[in-house]
RODO-2510 file (C-alpha; in nm, 4 decimals, decimal comma):
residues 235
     n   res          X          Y          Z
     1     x    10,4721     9,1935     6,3636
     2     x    10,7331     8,9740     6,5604
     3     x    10,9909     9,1624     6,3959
     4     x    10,8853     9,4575     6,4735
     5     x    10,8260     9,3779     6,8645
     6     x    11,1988     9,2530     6,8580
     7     x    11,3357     9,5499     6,6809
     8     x    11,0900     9,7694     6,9677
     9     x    11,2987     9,5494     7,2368
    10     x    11,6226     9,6239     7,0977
    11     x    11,5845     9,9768     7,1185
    12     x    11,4805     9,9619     7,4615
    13     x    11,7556     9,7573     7,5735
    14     x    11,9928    10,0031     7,3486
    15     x    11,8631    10,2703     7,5273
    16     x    11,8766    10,0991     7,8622
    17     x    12,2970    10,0035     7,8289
    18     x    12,3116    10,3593     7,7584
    19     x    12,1419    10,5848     8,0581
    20     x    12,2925    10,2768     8,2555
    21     x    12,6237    10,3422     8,1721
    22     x    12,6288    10,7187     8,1962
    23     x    12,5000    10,6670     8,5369
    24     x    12,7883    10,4651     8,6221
    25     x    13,0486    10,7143     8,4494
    26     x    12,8791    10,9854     8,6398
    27     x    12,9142    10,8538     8,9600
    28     x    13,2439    10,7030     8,9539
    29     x    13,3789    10,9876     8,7526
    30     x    13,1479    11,3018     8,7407
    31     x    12,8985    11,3879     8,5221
    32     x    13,1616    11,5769     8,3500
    33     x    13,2932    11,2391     8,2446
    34     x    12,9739    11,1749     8,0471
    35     x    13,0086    11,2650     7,6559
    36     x    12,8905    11,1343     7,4012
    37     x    13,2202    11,0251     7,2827
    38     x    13,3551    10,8750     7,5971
    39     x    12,9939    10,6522     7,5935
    40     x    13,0532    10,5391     7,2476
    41     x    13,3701    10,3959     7,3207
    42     x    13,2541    10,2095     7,6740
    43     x    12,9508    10,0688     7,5238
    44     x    13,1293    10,0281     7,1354
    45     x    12,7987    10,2145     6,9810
    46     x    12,8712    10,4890     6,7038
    47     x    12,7703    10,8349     6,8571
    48     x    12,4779    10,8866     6,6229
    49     x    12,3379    10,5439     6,7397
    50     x    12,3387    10,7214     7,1100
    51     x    12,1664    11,0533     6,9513
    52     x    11,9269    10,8099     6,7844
    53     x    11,7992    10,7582     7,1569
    54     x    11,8324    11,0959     7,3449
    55     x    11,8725    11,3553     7,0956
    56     x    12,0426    11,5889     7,3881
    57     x    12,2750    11,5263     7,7067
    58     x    11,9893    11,6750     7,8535
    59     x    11,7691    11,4221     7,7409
    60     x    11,9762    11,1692     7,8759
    61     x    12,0539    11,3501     8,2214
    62     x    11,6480    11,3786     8,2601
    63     x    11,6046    10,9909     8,1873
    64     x    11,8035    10,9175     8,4606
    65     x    11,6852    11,1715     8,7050
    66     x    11,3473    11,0340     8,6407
    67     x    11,4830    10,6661     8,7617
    68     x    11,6529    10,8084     9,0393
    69     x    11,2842    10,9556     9,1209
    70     x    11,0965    10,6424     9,0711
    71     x    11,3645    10,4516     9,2836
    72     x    11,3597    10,7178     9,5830
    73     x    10,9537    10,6702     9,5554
    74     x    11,0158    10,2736     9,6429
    75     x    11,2895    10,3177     9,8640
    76     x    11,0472    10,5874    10,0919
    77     x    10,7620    10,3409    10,0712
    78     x    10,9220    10,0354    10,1368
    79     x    11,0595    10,2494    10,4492
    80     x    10,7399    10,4042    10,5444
    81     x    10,5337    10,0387    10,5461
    82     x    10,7978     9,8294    10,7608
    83     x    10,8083    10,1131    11,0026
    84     x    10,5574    10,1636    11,3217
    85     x    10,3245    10,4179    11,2125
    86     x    10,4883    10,6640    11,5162
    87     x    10,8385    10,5647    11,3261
    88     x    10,7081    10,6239    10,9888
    89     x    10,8545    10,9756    10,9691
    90     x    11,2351    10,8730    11,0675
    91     x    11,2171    10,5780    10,8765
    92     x    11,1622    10,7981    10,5695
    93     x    11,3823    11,0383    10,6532
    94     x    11,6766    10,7849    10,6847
    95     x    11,6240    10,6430    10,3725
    96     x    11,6009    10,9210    10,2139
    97     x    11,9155    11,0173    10,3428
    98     x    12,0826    10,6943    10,2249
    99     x    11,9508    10,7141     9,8798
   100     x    12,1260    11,0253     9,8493
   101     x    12,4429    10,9874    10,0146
   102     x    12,4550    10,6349     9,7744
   103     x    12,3818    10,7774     9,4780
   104     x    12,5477    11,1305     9,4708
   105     x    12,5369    11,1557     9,0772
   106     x    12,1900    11,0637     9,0461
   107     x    12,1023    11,2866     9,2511
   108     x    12,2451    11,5921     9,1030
   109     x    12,0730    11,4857     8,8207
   110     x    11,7089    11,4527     8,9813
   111     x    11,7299    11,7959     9,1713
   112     x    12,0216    12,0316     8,9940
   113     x    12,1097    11,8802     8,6245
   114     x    11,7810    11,8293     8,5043
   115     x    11,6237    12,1348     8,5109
   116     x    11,2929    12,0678     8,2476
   117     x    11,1493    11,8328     8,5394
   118     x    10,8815    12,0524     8,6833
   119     x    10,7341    12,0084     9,0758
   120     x    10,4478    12,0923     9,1999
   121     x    10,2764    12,1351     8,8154
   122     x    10,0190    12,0047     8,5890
   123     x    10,2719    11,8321     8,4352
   124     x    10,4786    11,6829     8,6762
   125     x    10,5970    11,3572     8,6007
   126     x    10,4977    11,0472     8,7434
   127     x    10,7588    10,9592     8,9082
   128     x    10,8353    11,3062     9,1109
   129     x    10,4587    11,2319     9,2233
   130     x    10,5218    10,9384     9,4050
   131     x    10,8089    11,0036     9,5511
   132     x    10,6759    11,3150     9,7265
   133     x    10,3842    11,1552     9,7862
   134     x    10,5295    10,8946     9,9814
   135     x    10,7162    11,1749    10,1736
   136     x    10,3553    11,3091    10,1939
   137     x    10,2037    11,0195    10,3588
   138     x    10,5124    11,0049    10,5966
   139     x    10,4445    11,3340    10,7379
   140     x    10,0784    11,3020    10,7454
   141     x    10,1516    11,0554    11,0595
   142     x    10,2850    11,3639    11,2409
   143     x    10,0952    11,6603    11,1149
   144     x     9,8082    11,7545    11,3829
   145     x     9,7025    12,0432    11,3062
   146     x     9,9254    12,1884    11,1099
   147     x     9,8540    12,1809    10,6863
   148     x    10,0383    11,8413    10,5633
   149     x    10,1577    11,9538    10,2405
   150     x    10,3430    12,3313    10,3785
   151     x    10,4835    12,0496    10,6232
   152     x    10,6166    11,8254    10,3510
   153     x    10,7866    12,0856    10,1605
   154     x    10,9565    12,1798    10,4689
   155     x    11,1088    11,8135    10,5604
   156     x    11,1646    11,7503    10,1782
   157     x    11,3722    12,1200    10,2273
   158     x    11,5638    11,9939    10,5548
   159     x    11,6611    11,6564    10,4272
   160     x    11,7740    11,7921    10,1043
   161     x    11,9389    12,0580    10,2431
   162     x    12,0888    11,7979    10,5421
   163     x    12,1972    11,6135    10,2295
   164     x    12,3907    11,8949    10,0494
   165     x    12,5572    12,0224    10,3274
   166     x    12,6936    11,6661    10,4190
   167     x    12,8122    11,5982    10,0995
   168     x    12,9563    11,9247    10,0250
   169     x    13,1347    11,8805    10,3859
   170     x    13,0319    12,1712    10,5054
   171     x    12,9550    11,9410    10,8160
   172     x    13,0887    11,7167    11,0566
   173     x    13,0697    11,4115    10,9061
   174     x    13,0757    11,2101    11,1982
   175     x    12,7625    11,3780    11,3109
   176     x    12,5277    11,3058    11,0301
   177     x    12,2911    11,0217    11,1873
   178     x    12,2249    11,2848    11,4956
   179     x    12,1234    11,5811    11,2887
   180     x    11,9334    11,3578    11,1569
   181     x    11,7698    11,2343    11,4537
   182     x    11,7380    11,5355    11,5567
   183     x    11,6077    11,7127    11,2431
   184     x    11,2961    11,3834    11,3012
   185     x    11,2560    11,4934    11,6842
   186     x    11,1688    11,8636    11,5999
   187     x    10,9342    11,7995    11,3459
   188     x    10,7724    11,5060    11,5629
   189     x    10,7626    11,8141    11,8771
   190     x    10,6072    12,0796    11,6546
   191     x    10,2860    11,8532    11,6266
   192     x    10,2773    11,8108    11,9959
   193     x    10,2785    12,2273    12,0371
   194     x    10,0616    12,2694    11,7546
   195     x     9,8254    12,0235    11,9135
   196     x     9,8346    12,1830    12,2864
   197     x     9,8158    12,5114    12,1456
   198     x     9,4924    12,4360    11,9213
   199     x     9,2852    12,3405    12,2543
   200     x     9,4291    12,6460    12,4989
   201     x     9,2167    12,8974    12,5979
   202     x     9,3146    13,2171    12,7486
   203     x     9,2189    13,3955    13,0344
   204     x     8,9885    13,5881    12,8496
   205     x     8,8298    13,3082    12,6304
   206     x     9,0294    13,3777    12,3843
   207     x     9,2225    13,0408    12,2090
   208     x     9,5728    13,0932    12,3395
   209     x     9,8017    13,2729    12,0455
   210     x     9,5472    13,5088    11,9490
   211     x     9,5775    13,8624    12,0781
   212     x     9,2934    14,0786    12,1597
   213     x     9,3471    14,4584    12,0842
   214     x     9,3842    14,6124    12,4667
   215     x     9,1013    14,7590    12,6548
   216     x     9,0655    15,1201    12,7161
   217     x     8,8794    15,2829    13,0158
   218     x     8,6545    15,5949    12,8912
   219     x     8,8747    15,7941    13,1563
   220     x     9,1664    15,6785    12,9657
   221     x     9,0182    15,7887    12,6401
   222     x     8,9054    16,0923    12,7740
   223     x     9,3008    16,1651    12,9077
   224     x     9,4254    16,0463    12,5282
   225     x     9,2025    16,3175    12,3121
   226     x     9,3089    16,5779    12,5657
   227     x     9,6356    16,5443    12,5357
   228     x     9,5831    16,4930    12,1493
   229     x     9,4080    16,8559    12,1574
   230     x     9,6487    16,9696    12,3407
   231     x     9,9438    16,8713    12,0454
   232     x     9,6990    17,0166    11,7800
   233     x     9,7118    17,3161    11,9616
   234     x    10,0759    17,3653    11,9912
   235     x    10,2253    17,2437    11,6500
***
C-alpha cells in the first residue's frame, strides 16, 4: 500500500513539474513555445512520459486554465474581505485587473485556449464557480435593485474586455488605473439611479419610467373616426 501511495505522489508531482513548466514557457515565450518536445527537453522527461499525464495539449492548456481560475477565485476574495464593504467592488475589480495583466498566458488559457471549460452550465467546474462567485458577491454590495447576476456578467464583460484592450494596446497605457476607476464609479452610480428611480412616482401615480398610453377626449375621438371615414371614402 505504501508503495503504491508513493508511486500516486510521484505522478502528481510529475504532472505538477509539467503544467508548471508550460506555464512558464508560455508566458515568457508564448504558448506557441509549448510542445511537447520543447517540454521534454526542459524538464529531461521522454515525450510519452508527458502524454502519460495529459493525453492532449489541450489537456494540458485546460489544467492550467483551471489553476489560473482557482487562483483568480483567491485573489478576488482575499480582495473583497480586506476591503470596506462600500470598496468591495473596486477592490475586486483591481485585482482582477492585476491578475490578468500578471499573468497574460494564463489567462489566454482560462478564457480563449481552453475552449471545453463550460460557464454558466451544469457542469461547470469548480473552480470557474468560485471565481465568479466571488465577483458575484462583489457586486451584490452595489446592486439595489437591479438583478445581481445580469450585473455580474456585465462587470466580468467590462473588466475582461478593459483587460484585452490594454494588453492588446489598443489603449493608452498610461491611463489604465482611471478607466478603471472609472469603469467602478459607473457601476457604483447605476445603483444610485436604479434606487431613486424605483421609489419615483409620477404626476399621475404612475412609478416614474413607466408610460401610460395618452388620454383621448370623446371630442377627439369623435374628430379621429371622421376623418378616418372620410379616407375610406376617398381611397
Amino acid at each position: 500500500m505504501a508503495l503504491k501511495d508513493r508511486r500516486l505522489r510521484d505522478r502528481a508531482a510529475r504532472g505538477r513539474l509539467i503544467s508548471a513548466t508550460a506555464r512558464v514557457l508560455a508566458e515568457r515565450e508564448g504558448w506557441e513555445a509549448v510542445t511537447t518536445r520543447r517540454l521534454s527537453t526542459e524538464i529531461e522527461y521522454s515525450q510519452p512520459v508527458i502524454y502519460q499525464h495529459f493525453a492532449s495539449m489541450e489537456d494540458l492548456v485546460e489544467t492550467i486554465a483551471l489553476e489560473g481560475f482557482g487562483e483568480l477565485a483567491d485573489a478576488l476574495g482575499e480582495a473583497r474581505r480586506q476591503a470596506a464593504p462600500d470598496e468591495a467592488v473596486g477592490a475586486v475589480a483591481r485585482a482582477y485587473s492585476t491578475y490578468a495583466t500578471e499573468n497574460p498566458a494564463v489567462y489566454d488559457a482560462m478564457f480563449t485556449r481552453a475552449g471545453r471549460l463550460h460557464f454558466a452550465a451544469q457542469d461547470t467546474a469548480a473552480p470557474l464557480s468560485t471565481a465568479y462567485a466571488e465577483l458575484r458577491a462583489a457586486a451584490a454590495t452595489i446592486a439595489g435593485e437591479r438583478d445581481v447576476d445580469t450585473l455580474t456578467e456585465v462587470l466580468w464583460a467590462a473588466l475582461h474586455g478593459l483587460t484585452t484592450l490594454n494588453r492588446n494596446n489598443r489603449l493608452r497605457p498610461s491611463h489604465s488605473s482611471e478607466r478603471l476607476d472609472l469603469l467602478v464609479a459607473q457601476f457604483r452610480a447605476g445603483d444610485r439611479v436604479a434606487s431613486s428611480s424605483a421609489g419615483m412616482v409620477g404626476a399621475d401615480g404612475e412609478p416614474a419610467g413607466r408610460r401610460r398610453p395618452p388620454r383621448v377626449s370623446p371630442r377627439g375621438a369623435a374628430r379621429r373616426d371622421v376623418a378616418a371615414g372620410s379616407t375610406r371614402h376617398t381611397s
